[in-house]
DRENDO-723805 format. One record per residue (C-alpha): residue in three letters; residue number from 1; y, x, z. Coordinates in pm, whole numbers. Layout:
N
ALA / NUM / Y / X / Z $
...
// end
This chain:
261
UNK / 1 / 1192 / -1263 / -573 $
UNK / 2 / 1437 / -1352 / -268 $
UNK / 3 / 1282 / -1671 / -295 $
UNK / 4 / 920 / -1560 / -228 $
UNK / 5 / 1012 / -1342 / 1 $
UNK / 6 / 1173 / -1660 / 219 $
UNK / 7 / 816 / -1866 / 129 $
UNK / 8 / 589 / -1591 / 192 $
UNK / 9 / 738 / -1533 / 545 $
UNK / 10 / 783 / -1792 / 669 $
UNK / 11 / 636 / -1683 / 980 $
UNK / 12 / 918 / -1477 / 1040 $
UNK / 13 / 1222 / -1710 / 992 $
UNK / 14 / 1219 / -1899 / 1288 $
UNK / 15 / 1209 / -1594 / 1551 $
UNK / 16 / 1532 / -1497 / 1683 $
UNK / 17 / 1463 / -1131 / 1747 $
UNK / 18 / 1247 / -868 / 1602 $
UNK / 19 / 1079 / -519 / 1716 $
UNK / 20 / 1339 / -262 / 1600 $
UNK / 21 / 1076 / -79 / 1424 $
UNK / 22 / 998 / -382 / 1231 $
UNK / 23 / 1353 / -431 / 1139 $
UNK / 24 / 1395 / -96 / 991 $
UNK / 25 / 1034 / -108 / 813 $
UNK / 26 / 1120 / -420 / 656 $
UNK / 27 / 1494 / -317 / 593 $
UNK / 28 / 1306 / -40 / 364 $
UNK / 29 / 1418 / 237 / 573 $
UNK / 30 / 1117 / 371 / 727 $
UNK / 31 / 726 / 336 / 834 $
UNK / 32 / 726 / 174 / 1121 $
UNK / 33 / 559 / 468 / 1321 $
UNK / 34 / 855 / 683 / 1168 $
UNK / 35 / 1117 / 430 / 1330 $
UNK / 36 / 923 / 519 / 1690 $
UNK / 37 / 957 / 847 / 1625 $
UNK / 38 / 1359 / 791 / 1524 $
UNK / 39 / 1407 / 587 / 1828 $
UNK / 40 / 1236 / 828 / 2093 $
UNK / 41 / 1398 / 1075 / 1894 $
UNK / 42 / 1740 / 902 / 2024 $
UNK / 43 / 1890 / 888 / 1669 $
UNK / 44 / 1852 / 494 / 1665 $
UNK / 45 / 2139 / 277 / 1811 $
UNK / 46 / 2178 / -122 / 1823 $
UNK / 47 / 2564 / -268 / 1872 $
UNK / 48 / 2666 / 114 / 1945 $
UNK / 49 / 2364 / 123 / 2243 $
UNK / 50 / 2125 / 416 / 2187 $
UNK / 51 / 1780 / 242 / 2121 $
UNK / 52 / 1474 / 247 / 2356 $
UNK / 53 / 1069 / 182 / 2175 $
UNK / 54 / 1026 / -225 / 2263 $
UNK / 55 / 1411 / -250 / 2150 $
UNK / 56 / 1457 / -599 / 1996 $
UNK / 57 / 1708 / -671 / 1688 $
UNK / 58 / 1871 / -1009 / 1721 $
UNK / 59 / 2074 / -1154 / 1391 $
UNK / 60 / 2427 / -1019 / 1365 $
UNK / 61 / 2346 / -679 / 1572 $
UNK / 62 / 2418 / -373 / 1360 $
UNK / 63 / 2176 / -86 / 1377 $
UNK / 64 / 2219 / 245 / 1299 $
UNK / 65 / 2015 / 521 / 1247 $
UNK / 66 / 2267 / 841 / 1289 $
UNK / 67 / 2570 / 704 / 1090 $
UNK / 68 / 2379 / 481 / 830 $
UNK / 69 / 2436 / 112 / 899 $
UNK / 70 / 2073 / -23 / 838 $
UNK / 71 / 2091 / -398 / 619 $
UNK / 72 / 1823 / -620 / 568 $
UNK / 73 / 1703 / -652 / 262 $
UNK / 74 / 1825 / -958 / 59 $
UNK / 75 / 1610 / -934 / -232 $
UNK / 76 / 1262 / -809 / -218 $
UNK / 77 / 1155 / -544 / -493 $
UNK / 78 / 814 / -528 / -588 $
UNK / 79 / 729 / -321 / -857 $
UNK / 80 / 407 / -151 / -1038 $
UNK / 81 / 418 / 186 / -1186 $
UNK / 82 / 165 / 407 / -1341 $
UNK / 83 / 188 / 674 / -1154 $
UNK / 84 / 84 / 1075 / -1399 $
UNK / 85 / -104 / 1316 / -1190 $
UNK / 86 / 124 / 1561 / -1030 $
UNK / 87 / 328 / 1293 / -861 $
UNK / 88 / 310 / 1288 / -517 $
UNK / 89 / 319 / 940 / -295 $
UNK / 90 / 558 / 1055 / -63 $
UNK / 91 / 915 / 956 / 38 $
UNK / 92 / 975 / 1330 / 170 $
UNK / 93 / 1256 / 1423 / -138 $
UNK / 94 / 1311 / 1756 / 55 $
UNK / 95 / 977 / 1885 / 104 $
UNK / 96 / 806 / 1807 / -188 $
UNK / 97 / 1005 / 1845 / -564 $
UNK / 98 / 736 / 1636 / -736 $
UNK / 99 / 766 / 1314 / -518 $
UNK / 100 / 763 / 918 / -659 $
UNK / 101 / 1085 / 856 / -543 $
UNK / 102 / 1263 / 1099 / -740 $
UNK / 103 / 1052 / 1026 / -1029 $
UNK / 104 / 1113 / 630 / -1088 $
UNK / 105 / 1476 / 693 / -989 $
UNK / 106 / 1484 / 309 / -871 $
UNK / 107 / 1821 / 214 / -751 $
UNK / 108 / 1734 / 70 / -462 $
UNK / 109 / 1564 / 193 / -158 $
UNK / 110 / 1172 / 160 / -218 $
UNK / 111 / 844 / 326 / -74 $
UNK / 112 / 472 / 321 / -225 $
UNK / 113 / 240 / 89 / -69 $
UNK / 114 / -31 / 328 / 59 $
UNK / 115 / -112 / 615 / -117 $
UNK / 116 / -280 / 722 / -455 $
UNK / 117 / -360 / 1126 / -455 $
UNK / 118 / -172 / 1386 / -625 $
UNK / 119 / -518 / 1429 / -891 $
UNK / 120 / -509 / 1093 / -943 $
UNK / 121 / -314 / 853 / -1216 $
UNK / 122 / -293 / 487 / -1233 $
UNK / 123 / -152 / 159 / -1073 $
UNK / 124 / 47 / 151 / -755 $
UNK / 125 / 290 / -49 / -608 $
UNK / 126 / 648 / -8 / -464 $
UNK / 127 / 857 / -232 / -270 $
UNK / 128 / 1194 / -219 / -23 $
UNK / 129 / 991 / -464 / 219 $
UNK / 130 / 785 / -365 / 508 $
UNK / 131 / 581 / -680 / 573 $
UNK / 132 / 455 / -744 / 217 $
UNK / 133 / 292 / -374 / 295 $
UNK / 134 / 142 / -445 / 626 $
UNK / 135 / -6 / -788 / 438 $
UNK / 136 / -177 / -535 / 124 $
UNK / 137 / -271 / -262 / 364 $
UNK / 138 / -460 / -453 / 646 $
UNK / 139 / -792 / -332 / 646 $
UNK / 140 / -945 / -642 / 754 $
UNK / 141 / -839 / -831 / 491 $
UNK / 142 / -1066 / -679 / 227 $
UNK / 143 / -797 / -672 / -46 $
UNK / 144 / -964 / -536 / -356 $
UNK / 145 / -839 / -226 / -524 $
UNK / 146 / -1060 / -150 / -893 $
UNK / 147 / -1083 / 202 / -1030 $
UNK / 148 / -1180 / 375 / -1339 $
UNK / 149 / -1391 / 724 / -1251 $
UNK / 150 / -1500 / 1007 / -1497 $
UNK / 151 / -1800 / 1221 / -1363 $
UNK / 152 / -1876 / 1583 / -1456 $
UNK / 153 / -2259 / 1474 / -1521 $
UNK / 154 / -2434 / 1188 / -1618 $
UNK / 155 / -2458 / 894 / -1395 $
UNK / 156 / -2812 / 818 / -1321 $
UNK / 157 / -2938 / 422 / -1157 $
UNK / 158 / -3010 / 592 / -808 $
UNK / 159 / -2610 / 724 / -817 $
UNK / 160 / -2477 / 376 / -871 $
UNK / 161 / -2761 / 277 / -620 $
UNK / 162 / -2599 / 479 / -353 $
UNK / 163 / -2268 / 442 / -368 $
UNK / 164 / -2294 / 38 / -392 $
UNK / 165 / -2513 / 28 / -87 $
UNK / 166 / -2196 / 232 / 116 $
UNK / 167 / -2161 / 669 / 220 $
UNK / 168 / -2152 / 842 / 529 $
UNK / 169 / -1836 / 1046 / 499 $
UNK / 170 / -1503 / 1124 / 702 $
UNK / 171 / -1721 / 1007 / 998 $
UNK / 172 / -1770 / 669 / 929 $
UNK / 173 / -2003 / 450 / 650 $
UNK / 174 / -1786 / 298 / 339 $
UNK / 175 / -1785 / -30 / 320 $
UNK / 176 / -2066 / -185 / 3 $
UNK / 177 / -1846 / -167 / -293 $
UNK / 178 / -1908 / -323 / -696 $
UNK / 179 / -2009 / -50 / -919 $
UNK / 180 / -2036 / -84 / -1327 $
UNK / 181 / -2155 / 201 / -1515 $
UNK / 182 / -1899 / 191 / -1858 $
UNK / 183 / -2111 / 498 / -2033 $
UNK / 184 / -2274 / 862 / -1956 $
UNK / 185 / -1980 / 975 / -1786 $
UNK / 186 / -1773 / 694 / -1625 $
UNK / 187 / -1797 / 416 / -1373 $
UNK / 188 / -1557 / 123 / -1255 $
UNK / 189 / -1596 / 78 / -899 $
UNK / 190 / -1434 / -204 / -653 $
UNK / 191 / -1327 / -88 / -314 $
UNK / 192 / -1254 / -319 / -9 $
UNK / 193 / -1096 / 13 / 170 $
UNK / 194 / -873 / 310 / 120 $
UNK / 195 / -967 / 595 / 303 $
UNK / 196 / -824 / 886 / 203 $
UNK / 197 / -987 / 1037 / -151 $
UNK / 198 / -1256 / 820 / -48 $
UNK / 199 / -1394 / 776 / -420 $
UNK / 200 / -1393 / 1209 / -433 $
UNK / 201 / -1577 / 1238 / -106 $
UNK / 202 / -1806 / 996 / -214 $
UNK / 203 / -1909 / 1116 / -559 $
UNK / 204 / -1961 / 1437 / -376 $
UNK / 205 / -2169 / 1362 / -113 $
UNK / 206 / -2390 / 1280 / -442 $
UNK / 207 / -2358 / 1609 / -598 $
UNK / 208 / -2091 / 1423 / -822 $
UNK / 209 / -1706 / 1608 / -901 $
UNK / 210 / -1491 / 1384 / -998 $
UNK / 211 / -1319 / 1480 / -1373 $
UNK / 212 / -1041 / 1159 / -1396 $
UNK / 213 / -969 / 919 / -1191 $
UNK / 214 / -743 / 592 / -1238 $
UNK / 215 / -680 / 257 / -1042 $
UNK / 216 / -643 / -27 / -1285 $
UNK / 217 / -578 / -297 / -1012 $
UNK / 218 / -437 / -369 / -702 $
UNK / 219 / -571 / -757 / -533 $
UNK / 220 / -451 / -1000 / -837 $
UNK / 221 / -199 / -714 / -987 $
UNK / 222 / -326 / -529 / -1293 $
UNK / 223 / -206 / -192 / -1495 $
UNK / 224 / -283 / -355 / -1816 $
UNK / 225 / -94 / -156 / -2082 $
UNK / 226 / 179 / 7 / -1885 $
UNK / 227 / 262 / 309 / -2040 $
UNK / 228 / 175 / 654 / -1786 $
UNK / 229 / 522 / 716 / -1603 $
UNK / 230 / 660 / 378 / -1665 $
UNK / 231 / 710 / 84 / -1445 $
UNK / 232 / 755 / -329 / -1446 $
UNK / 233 / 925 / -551 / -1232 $
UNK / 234 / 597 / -803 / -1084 $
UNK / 235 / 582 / -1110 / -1220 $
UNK / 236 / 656 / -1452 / -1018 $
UNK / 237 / 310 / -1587 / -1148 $
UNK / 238 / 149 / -1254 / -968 $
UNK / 239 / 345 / -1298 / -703 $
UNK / 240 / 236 / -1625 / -662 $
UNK / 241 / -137 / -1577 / -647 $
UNK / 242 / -59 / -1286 / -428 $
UNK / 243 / 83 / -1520 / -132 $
UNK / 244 / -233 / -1738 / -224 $
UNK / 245 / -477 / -1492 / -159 $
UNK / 246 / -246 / -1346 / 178 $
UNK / 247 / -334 / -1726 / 297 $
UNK / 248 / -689 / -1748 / 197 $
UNK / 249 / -762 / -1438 / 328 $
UNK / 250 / -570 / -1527 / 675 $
UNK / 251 / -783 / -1837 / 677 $
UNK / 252 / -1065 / -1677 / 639 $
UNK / 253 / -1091 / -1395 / 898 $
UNK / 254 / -1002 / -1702 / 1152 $
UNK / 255 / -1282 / -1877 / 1024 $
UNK / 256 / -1485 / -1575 / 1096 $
UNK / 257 / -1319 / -1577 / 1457 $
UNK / 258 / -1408 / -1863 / 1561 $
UNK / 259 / -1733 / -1830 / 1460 $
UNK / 260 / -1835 / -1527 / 1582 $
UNK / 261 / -1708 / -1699 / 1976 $
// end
């Protein structure tokens, strides 16, 4: 995956310095709005030199955050898991018993990219590198994610209707999303956002609760058959067409720049 990693960011190699709060995102450490807080916190230092927000990290400098000597990662992990219900998407070990970390036990550092509710079960991914998460998380790049959703009454044509054409909740309008009714009870739906329980608030703005819910797909990466509480190691080939569709996408919204001049 090192290799990839090299490929896929490319962008990055021929910089001689990065943010601090980049470094220590994409070192695994931390969000990079938890590094700010770190550094104003005065807990980050860079060649012994107590940190200021801005800080740059030049090759060969060692940070530190307290005592912990902070290395880049040399191998980028990227893994999916089927996450139960009653698992919580956090990397907070101390305030919450039933987090992800403590659940896959992976022996490396790791963090969930974004965030799949407590409620919910189903794909997400993990990975020790910060950038590969800003690239999946970027709104504007209208990366698919695909769910399966049980309903506590039957779905009716104005229903799927509605929530395809896009609902006013958490102050704003969600974006038009695929629907596919499966039976009675269940839908797939296709979202080009991640709001937070956006699927719940939407079913209820309906008059719909929301029984089971499970995400099957993340862009080009797919649950398949993973067993519930298990994990897999992302293939090269996904990989792959997961750089491809970074680029496309990138391509894209600058086509749509220059366009809209």
């Amino acid at each position: 995956m090192s290799g990839f990693k090299k490929d896929m960011l490319h962008e990055n190699a021929n910089k001689e310095d990065v943010r601090l709060n980049r470094f220590l995102s994409d070192a695994g450490f931390c969000s990079r709005r938890e590094a700010d807080r770190l550094i104003e916190a005065g807990r980050v230092t860079v060649d012994g030199v107590r940190a200021e927000l801005g800080t740059r990290v030049r090759k060969g400098q060692k940070v530190r955050v307290g005592s912990q000597l902070i290395r880049q990662n040399d191998r980028m992990v990227l893994i999916a898991f089927n996450k139960p219900r009653g698992i919580v998407c956090t990397t907070d070990r101390i305030r919450e018993k039933n987090n992800i970390i403590d659940y896959i036990h992976y022996p490396e550092r790791i963090y969930p990219i974004g965030r799949l509710d407590k409620e919910s079960e189903g794909l997400i991914l993990l990975t020790n590198d910060g950038t590969i998460v800003n690239h999946i998380l970027k709104a504007s790049q209208y990366h698919e994610k695909e769910y399966i959703v049980r309903v506590n009454k039957k779905i009716t044509d104005d229903f799927i209707q509605g929530m395809s054409k896009g609902v006013p909740i958490l102050d704003t309008v969600t974006r038009p999303c695929t629907l596919r009714r499966m039976d009675d009870y269940t839908f797939s739906i296709i979202l080009t956002q991640g709001l937070n329980r956006q699927i719940r608030y939407m079913c209820r703005y309906f008059d719909y609760h929301v029984t089971k819910l499970k995400r099957v797909r993340v862009m080009n990466i797919r649950l398949g058959n993973l067993p519930i509480g298990k994990w897999r190691d992302v293939t090269p080939e996904e990989l792959e067409t997961l750089k491809q569709q970074f680029i496309d996408n990138q391509r894209q919204n600058q086509i749509k720049r220059r366009k809209s001049r």
